[in-house]
C-alpha positions as CSV (number, residue, x, y, z in Angstrom):
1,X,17.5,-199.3,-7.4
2,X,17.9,-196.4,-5.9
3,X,16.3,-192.7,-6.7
4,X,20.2,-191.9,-8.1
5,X,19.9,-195.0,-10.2
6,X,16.5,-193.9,-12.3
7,X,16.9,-193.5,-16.2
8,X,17.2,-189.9,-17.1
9,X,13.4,-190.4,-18.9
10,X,12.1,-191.5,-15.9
11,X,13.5,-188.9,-14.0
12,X,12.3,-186.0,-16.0
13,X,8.5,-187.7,-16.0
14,X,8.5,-188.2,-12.3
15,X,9.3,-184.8,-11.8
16,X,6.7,-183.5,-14.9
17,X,3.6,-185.3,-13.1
18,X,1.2,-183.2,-12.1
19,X,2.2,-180.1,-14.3
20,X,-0.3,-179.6,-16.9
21,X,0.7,-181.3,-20.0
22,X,0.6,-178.1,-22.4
23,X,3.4,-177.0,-20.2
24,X,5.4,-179.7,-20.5
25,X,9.0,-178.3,-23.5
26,X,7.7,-178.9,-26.7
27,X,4.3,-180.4,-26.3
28,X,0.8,-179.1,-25.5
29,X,-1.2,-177.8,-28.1
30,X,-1.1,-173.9,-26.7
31,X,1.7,-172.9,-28.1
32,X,1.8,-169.2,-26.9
33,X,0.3,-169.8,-23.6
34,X,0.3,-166.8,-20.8
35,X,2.6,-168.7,-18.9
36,X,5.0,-169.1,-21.2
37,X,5.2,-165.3,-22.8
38,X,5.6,-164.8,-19.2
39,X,8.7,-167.3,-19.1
40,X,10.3,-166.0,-22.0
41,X,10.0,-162.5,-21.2
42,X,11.9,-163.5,-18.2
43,X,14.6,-165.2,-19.7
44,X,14.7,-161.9,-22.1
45,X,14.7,-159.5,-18.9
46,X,17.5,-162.6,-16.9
47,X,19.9,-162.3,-20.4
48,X,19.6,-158.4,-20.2
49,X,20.9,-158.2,-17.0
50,X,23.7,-160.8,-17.6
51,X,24.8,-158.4,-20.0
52,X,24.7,-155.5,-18.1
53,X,26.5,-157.5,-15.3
54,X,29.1,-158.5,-17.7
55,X,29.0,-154.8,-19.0
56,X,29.8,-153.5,-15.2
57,X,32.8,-156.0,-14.9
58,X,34.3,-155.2,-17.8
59,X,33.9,-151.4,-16.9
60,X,34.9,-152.3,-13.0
61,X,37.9,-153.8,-14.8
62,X,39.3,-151.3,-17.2
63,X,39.1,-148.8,-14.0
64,X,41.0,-151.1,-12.2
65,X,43.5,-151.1,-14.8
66,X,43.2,-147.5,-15.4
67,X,44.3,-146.3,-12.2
68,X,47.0,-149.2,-11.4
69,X,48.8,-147.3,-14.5
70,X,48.0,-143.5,-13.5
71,X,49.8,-144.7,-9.9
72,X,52.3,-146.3,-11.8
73,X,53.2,-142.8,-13.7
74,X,52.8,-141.4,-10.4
75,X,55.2,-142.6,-8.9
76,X,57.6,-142.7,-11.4
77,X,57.7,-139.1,-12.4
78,X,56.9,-137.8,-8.7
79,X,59.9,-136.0,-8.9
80,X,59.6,-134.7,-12.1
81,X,59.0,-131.1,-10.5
82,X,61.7,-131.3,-7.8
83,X,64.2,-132.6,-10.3
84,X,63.5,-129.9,-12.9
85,X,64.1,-127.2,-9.8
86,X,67.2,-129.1,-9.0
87,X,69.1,-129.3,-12.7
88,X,70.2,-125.3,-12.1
89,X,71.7,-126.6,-8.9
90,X,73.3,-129.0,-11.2
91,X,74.1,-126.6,-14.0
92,X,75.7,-123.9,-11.3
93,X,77.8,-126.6,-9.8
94,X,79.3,-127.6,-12.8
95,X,80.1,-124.1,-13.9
96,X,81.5,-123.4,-11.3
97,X,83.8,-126.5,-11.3
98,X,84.2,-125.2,-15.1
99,X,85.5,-121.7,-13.8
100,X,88.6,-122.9,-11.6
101,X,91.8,-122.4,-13.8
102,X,93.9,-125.4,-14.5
103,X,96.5,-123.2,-12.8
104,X,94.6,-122.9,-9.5
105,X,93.6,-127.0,-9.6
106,X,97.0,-127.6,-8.8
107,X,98.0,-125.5,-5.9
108,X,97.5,-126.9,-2.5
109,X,95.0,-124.6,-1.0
110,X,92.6,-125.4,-3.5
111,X,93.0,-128.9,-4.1
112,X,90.5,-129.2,-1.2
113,X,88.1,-127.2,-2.8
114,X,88.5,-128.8,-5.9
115,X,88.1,-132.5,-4.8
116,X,85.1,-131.8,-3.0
117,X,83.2,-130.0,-5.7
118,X,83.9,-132.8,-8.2
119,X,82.6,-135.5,-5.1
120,X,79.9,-133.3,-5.2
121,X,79.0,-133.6,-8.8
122,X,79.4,-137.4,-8.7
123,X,77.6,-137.5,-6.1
124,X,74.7,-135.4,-7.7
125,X,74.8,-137.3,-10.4
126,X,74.2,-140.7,-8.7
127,X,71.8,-139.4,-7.1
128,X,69.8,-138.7,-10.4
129,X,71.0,-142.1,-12.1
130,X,69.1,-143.7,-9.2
131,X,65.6,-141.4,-9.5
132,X,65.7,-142.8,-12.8
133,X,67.3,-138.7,-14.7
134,X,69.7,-139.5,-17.0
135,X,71.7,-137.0,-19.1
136,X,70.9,-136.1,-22.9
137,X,73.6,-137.3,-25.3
138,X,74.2,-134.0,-27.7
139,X,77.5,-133.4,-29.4
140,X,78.6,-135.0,-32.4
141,X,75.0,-136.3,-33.1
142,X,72.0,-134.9,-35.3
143,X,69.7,-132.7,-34.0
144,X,66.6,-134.5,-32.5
145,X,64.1,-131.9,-32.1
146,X,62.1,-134.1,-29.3
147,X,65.8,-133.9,-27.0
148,X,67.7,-130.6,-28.5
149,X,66.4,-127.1,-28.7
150,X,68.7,-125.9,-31.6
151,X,70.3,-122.6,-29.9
152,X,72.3,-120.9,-33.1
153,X,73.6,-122.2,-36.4
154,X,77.6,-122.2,-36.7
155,X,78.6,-122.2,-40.3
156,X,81.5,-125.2,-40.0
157,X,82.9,-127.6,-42.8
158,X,84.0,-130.2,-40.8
159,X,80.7,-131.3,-39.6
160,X,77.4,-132.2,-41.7
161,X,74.6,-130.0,-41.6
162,X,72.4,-130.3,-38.8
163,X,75.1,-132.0,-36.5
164,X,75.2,-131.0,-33.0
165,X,78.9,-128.9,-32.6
166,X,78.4,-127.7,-29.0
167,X,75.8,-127.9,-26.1
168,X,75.4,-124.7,-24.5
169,X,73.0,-126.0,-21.2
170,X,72.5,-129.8,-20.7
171,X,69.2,-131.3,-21.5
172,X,67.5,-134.4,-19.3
173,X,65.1,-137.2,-19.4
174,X,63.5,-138.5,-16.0
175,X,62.9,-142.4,-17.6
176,X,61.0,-141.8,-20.9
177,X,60.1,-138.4,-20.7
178,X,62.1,-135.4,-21.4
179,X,63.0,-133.2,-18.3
180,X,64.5,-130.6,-20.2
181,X,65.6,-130.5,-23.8
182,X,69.5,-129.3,-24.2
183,X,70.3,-126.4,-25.5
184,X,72.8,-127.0,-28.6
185,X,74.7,-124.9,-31.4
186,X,74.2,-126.9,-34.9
187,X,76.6,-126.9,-38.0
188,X,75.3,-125.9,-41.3
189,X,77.1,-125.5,-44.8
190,X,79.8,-122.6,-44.8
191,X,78.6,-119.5,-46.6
């Protein structure tokens, strides 16, 4: 038999000889000994830190977690500033492409001119489908105060009160977040 082999009772009184027998778990007739207030207020002081160590974890943790999402937003709405600067870029481009006559469209000196502001404002727009900026859907739906800043009221009794009739300046969302609201005309009841 080897020392592997020993019962567990025999193992546990081979190691308790020579330790005082009112030390041994549960017997002894000192119940309160020094020794023993002494071991307990260390398993006290052990469990305190434990928790405190689980305490700092957790708190290591939630930092972690904390600042993985503030990057996250980071990145995604980097731009938000340059693309806010940008939409009057936008907005003059598409007047402008507004302004030309159907007349003029047609003739052959300014077909050129034509065609390349309209590849322009594809283009532009691509661009801000793949930054994540996406256009505001306005006419023809109710006014959403969180997307449409309501411009003027036009008395009309074809549309329902509080239906977008007209969108005066384009409003934009960069993913979830508004951009810039869009300026709208809404119907209300005919005097």
């Amino acid at each position: 038999m080897t020392e592997n082999d020993k019962p567990l009772d025999q193992a546990v009184d081979d190691e308790l000889k020579g330790v005082p027998e009112h030390l041994h778990e549960g017997g002894g007739e000192e119940p309160s000994s020094p020794l023993a207030e002494v071991v307990e207020a260390l398993k006290r002081d052990l469990e305190g830190a434990r928790q405190e160590v689980l305490y700092a974890q957790a708190e290591t943790q939630n930092v972690r977690r904390r600042l993985e999402r503030e990057k996250d937003e980071a990145r995604a709405y980097a731009a938000t500033g340059f693309a806010r600067d940008i939409l009057s870029v936008a907005d003059n481009l598409s007047r402008a492409i507004d302004a030309i006559p159907p007349s003029l469209r047609e003739e052959d000196s300014m077909k050129g001119l034509v065609v390349g502001l309209e590849a322009t404002q594809r283009e532009l727009e691509k661009v801000f489908a793949n930054n994540g900026i996406t256009r505001i859907a306005a006419v023809g739906l109710p006014l959403d105060p969180n997307q449409h800043q309501a411009m003027i009221e036009v008395p009309s009794a074809d549309h329902e009160p509080g239906t977008i009739v007209s969108e005066m300046q384009a409003g934009w969302m960069i993913k979830d977040r508004l951009l810039r609201a869009a300026m709208v005309a809404v119907a209300k009841k005919p005097d």
